[in-house]
N, C-alpha and C positions, 0 to 999 in steps of 0.2 A: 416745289419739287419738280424738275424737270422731266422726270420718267413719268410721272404721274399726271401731270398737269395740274396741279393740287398745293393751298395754299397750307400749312403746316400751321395749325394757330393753339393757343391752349387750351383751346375749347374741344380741338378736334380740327380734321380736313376742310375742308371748302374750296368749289372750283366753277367757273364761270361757265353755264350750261349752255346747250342753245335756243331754247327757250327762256334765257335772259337776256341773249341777243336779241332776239327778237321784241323783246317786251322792253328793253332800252333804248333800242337803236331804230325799231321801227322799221327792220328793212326784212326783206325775202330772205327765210332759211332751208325755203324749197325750192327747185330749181337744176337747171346745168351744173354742172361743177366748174369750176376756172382750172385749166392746164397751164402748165407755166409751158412757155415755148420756149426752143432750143435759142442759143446767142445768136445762132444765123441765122435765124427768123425775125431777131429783133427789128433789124435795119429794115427789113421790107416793112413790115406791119409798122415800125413805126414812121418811115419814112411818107407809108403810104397817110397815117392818122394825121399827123403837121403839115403835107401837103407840098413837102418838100422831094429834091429827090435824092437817093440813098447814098450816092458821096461824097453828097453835101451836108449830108450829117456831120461826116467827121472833118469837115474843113471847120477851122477855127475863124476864119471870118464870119461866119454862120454863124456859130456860138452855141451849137444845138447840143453837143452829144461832149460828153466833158468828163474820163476814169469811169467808165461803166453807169451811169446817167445822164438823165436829161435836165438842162438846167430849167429848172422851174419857170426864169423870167423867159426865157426862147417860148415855151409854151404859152406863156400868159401872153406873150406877145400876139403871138397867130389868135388866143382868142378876145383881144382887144381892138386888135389894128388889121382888119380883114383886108385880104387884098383881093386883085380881081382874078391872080391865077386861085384862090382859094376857093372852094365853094362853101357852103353853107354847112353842108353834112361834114365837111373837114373843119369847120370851126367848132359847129357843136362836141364832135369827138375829140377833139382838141379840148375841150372844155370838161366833157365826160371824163376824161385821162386826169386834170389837172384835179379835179374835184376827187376822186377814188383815189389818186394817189398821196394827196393832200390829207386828207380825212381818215379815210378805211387803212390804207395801208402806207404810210409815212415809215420814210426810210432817213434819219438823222447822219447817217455817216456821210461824212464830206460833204459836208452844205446845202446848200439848196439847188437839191435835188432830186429829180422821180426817179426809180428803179421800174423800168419798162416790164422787167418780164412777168409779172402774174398778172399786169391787169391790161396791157396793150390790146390782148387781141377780144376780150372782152366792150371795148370802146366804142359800138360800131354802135349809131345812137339807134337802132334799128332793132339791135338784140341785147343790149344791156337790160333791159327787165326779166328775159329769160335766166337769170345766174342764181345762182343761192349765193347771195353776196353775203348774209351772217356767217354762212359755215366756213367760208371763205377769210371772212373778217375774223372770225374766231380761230382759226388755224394757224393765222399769222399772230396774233398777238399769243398763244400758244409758244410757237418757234421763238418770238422776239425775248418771251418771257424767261424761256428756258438761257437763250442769250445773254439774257442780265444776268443769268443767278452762278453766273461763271465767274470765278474768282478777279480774273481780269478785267472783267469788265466795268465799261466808264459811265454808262451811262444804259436807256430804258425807251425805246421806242414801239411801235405798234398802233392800232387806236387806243388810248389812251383815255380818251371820254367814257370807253367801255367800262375801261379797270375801273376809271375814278366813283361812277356812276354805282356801278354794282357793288363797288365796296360800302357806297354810302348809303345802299340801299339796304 
């Protein structure tokens, strides 16, 4: 049930608390909150997390920025094959980004690729344990969930290890 957040079963309701988050997932559900940032913030924040600079996003010899994402392997690259204009703190947040948006928040439409805006500015390997990344995590699989339960819909993304988990739990 999308209004609800609430699993309709014959028993009766059931919905994914956040103290199942936490008791699943192992992560902080106290904490900062994540804002999503405006589209015209992305490019800076992300331009500045890859180490690149912001017009060279959208140049397709790069390969960075590809329909409203970032392609996955552009990022894995920067955190595999470090260069020297890179530093170390732009590797590891490159890495931070790839991990959080791989895991917590995976976005299946159009390929492989990260959807920048809830967890970019979060990435900074410096204040990423500040967040409440459960309630975070649980808000988006919430939104995704309501997503699926649309007549149209083709398919079911979010973290995914949560739903699996808690259902079998």
């Amino acid at each position: 049930q999308p209004d609800t957040n609430s699993f309709h079963l014959p028993f009766g309701e059931m919905t994914i608390m956040l103290h199942d988050v936490e008791a699943i997932l192992g992560i902080r559900v106290e904490g900062k909150r994540l804002c999503a940032v405006a589209d015209a913030d992305h490019a800076d924040l992300l331009a500045e997390l890859l180490a690149v600079d912001r017009a060279a996003l959208y140049t397709e010899a790069l390969g960075v920025w590809e329909h409203g994402g970032v392609k996955i392997a552009s990022v894995l690259q920067r955190c595999l094959y470090p260069s020297a204009r890179r530093t170390h703190d732009a590797q590891l947040s490159a890495y931070v980004f790839l991990l959080l948006g791989c895991t917590l928040f995976p976005d299946k439409s159009g390929g492989n690729k990260l959807r920048p805006r809830d967890i970019v500015e979060a990435c900074d390997p410096n204040s990423v344990g500040k967040f409440s990344w459960g309630s975070a995590t649980l808000a988006y699989l919430y939104r995704q969930l309501g997503f699926a339960s649309w007549a149209d819909a083709a398919g079911i993304t979010g973290c995914l290890t949560l739903l699996q988990t808690w259902i079998y739990e």
